[in-house]
C-alpha positions as CSV (number, residue, x, y, z in Angstrom):
1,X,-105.6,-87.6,52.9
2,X,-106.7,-88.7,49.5
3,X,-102.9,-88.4,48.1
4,X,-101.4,-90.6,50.6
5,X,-104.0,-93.4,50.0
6,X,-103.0,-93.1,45.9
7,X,-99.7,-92.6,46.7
8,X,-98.7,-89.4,46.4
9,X,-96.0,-88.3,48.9
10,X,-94.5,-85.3,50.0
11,X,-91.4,-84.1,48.2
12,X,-88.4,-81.9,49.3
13,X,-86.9,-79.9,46.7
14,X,-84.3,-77.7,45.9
15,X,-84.6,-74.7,43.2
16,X,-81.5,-73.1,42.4
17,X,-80.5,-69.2,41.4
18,X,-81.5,-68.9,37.7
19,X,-79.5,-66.1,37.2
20,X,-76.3,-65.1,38.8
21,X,-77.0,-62.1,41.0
22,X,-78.2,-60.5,44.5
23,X,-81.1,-62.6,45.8
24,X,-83.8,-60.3,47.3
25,X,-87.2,-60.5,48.3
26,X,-90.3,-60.4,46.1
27,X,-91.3,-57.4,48.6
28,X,-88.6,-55.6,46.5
29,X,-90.2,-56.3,43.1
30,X,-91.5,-52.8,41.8
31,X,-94.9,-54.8,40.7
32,X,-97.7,-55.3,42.4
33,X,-98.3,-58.5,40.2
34,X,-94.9,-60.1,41.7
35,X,-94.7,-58.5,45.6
36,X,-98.2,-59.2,46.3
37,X,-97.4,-62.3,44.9
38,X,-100.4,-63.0,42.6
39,X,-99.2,-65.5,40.2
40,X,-97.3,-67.1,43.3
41,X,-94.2,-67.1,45.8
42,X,-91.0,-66.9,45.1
43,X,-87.6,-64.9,44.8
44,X,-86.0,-62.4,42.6
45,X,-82.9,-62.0,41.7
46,X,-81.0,-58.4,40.5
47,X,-79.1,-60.1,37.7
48,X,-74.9,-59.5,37.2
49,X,-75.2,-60.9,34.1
50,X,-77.5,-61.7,31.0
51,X,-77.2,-66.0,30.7
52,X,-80.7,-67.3,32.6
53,X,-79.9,-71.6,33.5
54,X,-83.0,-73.3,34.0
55,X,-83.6,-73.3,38.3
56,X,-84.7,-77.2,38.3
57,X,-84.7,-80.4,36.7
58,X,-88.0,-80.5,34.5
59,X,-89.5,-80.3,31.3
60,X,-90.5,-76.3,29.5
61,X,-93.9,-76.2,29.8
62,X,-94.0,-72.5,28.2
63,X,-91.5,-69.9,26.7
64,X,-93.1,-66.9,25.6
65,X,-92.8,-65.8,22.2
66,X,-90.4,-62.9,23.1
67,X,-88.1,-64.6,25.3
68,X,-88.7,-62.7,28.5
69,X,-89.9,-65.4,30.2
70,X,-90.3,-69.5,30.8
71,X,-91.5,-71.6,32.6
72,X,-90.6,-75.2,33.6
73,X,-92.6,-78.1,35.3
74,X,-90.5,-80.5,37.9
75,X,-91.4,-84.2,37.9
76,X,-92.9,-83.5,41.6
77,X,-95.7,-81.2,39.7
78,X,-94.0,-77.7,40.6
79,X,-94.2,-74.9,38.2
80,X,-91.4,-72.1,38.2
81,X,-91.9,-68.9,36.3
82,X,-88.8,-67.0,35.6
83,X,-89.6,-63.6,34.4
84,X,-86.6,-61.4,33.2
85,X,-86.8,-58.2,34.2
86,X,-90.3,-56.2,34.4
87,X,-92.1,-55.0,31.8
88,X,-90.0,-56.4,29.4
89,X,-93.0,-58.1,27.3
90,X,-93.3,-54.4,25.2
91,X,-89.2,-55.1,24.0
92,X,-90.9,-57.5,21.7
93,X,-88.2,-60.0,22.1
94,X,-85.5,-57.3,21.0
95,X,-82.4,-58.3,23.2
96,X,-83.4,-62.1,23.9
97,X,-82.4,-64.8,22.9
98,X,-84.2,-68.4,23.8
99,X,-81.8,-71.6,23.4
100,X,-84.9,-74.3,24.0
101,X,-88.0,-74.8,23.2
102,X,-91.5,-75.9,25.2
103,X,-91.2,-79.6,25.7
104,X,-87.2,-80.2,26.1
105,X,-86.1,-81.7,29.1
106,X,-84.0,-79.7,31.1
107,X,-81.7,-80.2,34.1
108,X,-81.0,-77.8,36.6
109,X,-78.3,-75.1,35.1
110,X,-78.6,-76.1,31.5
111,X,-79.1,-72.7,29.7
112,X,-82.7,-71.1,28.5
113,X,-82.2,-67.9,27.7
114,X,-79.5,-65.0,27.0
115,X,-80.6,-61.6,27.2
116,X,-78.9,-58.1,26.9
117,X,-78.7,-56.7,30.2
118,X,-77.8,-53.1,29.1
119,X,-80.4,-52.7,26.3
120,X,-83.0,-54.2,28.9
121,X,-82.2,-52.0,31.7
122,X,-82.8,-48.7,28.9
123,X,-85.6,-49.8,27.7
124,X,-87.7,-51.3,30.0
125,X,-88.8,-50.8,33.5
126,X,-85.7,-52.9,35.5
127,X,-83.4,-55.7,35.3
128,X,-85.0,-57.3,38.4
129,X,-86.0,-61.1,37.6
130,X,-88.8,-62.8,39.5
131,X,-88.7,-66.6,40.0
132,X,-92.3,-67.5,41.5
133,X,-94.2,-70.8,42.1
134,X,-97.3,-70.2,39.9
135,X,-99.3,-73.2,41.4
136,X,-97.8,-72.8,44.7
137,X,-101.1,-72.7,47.1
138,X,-102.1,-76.1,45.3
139,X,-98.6,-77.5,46.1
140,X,-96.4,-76.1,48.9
141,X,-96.3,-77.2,52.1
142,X,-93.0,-75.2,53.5
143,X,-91.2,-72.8,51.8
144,X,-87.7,-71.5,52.8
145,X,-86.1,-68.8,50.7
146,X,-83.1,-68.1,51.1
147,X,-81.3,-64.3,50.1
148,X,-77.5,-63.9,49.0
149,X,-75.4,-61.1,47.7
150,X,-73.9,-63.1,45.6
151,X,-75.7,-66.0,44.2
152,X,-74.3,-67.9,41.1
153,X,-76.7,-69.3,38.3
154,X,-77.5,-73.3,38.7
155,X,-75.6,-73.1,41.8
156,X,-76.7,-71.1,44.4
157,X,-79.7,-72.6,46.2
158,X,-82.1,-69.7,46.4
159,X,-85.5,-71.7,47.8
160,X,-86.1,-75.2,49.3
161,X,-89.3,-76.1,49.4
162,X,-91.9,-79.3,50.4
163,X,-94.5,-80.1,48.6
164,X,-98.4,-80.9,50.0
């Protein structure tokens, strides 16, 4: 009630595949910390490739220091984790590469991260990449994922959403 009398409306948005890929359920994720979803809702994707677009139009609000991971803030107040891989923090950054830095202004498919998917799938736990909503009890209303075999980075819409 508060929000509508300052304003604050309900938003419909669409967050695309970050990474080219099969599009499966968090349920899949080998991690407790991402299937039972306790940094948020979301998707992950089994990755084809190692180039990781950002999923929205926003602003990096935080890439970690070795590159495994960034996350990115929407106008509407959304924040989208994209995590590659799982347990890919002990790499150390070795097979990542970051192309942007926290505070650039990104739209949807412009290009975060590179990684090397070979070196990442011998040394750490999988390829798997979670997307989640980290603030996603404070913001979503509906959430509609949506799975594909094939899903193509900065393309493929992989959740549409509404916020509170």
């Amino acid at each position: 009630m508060l929000k509508k009398l300052f304003g604050k409306k309900s938003v419909e948005e669409n967050i695309v595949a970050p990474v080219s890929g099969k599009v499966v359920s968090l349920d899949e994720v080998p991690d407790p910390v991402f299937s039972q979803r306790m940094m948020g809702d979301g998707v992950a994707i089994e990755p084809s490739e190692g180039k990781v677009v950002s999923p929205v139009d926003g602003e990096v609000v935080q890439l970690f220091p070795t590159n495994h991971a960034v996350g990115i803030k929407t106008k509407s107040g959304i924040e989208v984790l994209v995590h590659i891989g799982l347990e890919t923090v002990a790499m150390e950054g070795e097979g990542f590469e970051g192309h942007v830095t926290t505070g650039d202004k990104v739209k949807a498919g412009d290009h975060l991260i590179t990684f090397d998917t070979d070196l990442v799938n011998e040394k750490a736990k999988s390829t798997i990449t979670p997307m989640v909503i980290t603030n996603y009890d404070d913001i979503v209303e509906q959430f509609n994922p949506s799975y594909d075999d094939a899903a193509n980075a900065g393309e493929t819409t992989v959740i549409s959403l509404q916020t509170k």
